[in-house]
TORPA-4810 file (N, C-alpha, C, O; in nm, 3 decimals):
<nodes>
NODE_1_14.179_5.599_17.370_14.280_5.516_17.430_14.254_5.510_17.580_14.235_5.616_17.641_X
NODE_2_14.253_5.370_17.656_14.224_5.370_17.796_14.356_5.433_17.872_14.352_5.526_17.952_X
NODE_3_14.486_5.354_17.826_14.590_5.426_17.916_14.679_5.413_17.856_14.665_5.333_17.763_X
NODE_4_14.805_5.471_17.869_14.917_5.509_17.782_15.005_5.444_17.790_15.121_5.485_17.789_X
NODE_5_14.962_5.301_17.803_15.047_5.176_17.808_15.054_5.123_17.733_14.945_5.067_17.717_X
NODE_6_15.176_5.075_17.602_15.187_5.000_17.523_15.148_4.858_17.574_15.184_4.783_17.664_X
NODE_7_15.048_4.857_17.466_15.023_4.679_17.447_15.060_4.569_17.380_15.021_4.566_17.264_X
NODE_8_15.134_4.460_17.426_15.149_4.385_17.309_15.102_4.273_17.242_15.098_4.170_17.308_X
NODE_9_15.058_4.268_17.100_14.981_4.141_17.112_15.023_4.039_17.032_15.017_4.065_16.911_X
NODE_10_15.064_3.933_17.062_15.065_3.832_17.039_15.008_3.733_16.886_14.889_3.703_16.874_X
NODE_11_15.118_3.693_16.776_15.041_3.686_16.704_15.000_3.517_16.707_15.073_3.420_16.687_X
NODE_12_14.832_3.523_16.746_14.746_3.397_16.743_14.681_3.351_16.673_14.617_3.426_16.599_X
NODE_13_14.666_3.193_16.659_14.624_3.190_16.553_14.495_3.256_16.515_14.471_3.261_16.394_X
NODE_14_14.403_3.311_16.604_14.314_3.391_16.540_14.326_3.479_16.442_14.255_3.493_16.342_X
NODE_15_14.466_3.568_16.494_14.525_3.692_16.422_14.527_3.663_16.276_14.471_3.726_16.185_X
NODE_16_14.626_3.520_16.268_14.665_3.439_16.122_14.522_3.422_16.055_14.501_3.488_15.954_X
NODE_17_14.426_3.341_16.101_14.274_3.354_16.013_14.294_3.469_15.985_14.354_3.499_15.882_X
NODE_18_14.242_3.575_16.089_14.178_3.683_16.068_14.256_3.773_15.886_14.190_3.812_15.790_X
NODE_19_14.395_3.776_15.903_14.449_3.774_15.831_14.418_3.743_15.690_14.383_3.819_15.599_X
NODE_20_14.442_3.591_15.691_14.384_3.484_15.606_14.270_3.574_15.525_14.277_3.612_15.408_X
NODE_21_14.187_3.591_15.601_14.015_3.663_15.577_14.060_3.759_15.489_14.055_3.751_15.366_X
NODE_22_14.113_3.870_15.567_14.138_4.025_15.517_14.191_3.974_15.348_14.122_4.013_15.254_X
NODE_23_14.301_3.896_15.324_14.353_3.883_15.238_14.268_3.796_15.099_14.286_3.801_14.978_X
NODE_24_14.184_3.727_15.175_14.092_3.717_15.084_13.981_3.753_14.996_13.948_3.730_14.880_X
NODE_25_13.934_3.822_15.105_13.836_3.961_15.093_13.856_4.048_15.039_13.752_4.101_15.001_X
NODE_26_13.976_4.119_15.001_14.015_4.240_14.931_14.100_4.123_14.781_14.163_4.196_14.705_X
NODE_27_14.103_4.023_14.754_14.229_3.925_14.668_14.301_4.010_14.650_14.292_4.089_14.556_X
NODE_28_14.389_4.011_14.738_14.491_4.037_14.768_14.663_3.933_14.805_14.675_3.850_14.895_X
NODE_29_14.739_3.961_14.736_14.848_3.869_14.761_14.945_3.892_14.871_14.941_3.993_14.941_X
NODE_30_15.056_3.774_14.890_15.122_3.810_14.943_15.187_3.916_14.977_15.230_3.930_15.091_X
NODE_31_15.206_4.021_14.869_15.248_4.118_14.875_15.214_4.223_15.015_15.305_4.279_15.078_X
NODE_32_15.104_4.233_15.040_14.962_4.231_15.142_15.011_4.179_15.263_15.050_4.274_15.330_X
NODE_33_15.029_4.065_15.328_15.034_4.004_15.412_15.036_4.066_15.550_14.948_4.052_15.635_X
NODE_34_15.203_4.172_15.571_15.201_4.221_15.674_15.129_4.314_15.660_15.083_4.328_15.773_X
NODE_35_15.088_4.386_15.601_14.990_4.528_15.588_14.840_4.459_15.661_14.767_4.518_15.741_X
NODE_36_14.823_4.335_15.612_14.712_4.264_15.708_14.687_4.179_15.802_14.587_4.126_15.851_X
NODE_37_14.839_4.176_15.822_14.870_4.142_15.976_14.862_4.231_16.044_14.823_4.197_16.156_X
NODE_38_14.885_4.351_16.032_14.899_4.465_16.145_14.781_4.499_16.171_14.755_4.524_16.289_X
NODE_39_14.651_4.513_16.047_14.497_4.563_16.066_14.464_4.459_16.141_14.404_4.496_16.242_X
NODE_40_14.483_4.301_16.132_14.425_4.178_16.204_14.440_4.237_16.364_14.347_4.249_16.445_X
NODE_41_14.613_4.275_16.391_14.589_4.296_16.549_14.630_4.410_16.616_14.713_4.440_16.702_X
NODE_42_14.503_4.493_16.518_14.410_4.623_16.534_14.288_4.599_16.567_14.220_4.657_16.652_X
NODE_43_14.254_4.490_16.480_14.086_4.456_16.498_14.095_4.362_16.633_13.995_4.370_16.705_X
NODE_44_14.180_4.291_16.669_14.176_4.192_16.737_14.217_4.210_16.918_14.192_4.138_17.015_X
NODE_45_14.303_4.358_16.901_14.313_4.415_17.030_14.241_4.505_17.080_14.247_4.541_17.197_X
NODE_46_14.136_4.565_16.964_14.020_4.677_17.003_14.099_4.773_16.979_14.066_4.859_17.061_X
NODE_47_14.174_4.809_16.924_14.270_4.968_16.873_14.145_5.066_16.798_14.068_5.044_16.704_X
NODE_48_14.168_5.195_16.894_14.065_5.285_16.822_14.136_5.328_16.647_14.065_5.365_16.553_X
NODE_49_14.276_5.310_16.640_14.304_5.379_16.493_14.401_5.253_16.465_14.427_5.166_16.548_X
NODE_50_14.457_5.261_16.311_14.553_5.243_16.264_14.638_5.329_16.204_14.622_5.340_16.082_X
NODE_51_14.730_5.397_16.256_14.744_5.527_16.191_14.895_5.441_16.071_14.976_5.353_16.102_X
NODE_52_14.875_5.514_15.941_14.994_5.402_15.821_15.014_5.576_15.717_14.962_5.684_15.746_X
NODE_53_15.085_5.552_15.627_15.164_5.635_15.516_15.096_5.552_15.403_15.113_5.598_15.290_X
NODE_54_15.018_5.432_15.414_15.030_5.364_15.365_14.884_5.387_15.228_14.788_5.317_15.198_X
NODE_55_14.921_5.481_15.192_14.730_5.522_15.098_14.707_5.422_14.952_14.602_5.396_14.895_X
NODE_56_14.783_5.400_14.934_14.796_5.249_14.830_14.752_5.201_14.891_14.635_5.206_14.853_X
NODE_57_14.758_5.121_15.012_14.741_4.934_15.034_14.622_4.978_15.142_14.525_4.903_15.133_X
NODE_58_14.609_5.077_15.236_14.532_5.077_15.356_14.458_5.204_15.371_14.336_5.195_15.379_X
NODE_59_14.505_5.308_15.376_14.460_5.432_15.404_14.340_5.474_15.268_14.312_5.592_15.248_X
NODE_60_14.302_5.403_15.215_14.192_5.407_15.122_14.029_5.394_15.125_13.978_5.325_15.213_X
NODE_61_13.966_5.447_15.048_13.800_5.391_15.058_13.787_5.251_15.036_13.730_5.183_15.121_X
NODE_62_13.842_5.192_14.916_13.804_5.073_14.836_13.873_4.979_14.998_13.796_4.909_15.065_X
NODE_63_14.021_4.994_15.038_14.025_4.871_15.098_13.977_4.920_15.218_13.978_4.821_15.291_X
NODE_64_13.924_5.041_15.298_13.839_5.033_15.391_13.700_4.960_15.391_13.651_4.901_15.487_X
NODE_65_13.637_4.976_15.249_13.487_4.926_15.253_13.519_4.704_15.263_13.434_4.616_15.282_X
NODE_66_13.646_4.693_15.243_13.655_4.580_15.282_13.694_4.524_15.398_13.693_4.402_15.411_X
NODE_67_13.730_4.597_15.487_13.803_4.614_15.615_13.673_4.590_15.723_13.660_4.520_15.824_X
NODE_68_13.593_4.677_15.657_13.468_4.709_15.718_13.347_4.582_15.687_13.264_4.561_15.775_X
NODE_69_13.343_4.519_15.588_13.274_4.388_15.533_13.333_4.279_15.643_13.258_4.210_15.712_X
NODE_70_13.485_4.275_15.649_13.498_4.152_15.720_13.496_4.152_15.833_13.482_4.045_15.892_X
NODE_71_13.511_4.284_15.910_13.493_4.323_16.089_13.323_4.308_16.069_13.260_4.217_16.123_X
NODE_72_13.268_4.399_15.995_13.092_4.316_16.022_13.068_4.164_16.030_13.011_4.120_16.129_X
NODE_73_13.105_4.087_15.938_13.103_3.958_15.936_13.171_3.873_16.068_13.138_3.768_16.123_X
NODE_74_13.271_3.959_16.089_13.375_3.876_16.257_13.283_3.920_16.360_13.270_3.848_16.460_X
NODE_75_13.212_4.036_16.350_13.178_4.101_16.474_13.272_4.157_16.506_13.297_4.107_16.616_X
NODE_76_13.366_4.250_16.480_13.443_4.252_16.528_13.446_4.464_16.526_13.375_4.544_16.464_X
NODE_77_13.518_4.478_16.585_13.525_4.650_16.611_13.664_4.677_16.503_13.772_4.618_16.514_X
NODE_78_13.632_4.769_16.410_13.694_4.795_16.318_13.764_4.918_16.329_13.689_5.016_16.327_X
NODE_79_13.934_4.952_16.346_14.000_5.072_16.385_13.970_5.164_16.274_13.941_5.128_16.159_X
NODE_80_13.980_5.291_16.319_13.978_5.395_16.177_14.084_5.362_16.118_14.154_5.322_16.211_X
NODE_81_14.148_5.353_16.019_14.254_5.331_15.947_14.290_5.473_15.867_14.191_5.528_15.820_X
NODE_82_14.388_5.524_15.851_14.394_5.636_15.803_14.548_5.711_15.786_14.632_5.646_15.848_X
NODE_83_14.598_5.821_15.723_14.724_5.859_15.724_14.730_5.941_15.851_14.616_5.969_15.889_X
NODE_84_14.841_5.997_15.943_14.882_6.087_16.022_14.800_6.204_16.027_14.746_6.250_16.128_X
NODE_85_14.793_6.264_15.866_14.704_6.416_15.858_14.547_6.351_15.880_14.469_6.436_15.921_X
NODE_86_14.483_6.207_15.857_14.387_6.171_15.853_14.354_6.219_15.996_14.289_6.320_16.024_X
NODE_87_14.413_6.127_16.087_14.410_6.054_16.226_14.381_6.256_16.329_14.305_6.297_16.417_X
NODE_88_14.484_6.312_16.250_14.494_6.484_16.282_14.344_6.521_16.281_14.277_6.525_16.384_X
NODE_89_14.305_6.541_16.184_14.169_6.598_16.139_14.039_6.537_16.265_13.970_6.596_16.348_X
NODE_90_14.055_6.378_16.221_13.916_6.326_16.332_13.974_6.345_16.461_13.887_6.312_16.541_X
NODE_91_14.097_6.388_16.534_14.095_6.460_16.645_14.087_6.599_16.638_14.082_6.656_16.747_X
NODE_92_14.084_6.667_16.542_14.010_6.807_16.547_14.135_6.883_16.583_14.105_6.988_16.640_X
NODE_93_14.258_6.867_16.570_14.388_6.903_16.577_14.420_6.965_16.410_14.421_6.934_16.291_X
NODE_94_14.445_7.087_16.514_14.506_7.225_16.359_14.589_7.167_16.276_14.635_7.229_16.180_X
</nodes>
């Protein structure tokens, strides 16, 4: 993290593609939507994590290896996505 300033971002229509993408890429439904709105502007603000509860829809291998397909394809820098105890561990915190 550069500085401990909340950022806010704006949802553009890039975000909405980007979105769009994620949700296609994993076929995934509406159900989905905001869960891939929030990764869209993760990927789209440069966020080192996504930290979620969320191990169904996000905090997973299967929808990481797709997370990771469509940030390769955008070019784009892909946040770790992960639960709280995840996010704990890759900072090396007891």
């Amino acid at each position: 993290m550069k500085s401990g300033r909340v950022k806010t971002v704006p949802a553009t229509a890039q975000i909405h593609d980007l979105t769009e993408r994620l949700l296609l890429a994993g076929g995934w439904g509406e159900g989905r939507r905001a869960d891939m709105l929030h990764l869209a502007c993760a990927m789209i603000s440069g966020a080192d994590a996504l930290v979620t509860w969320d191990k169904s829809d996000l905090a997973n291998d299967d929808a990481r290896r797709v997370f990771k397909a469509v940030a390769d394809k955008r070019r784009l820098k892909l946040p770790r996505v992960g639960t709280p105890i995840e996010v704990r561990s890759w900072l090396g915190i007891a």
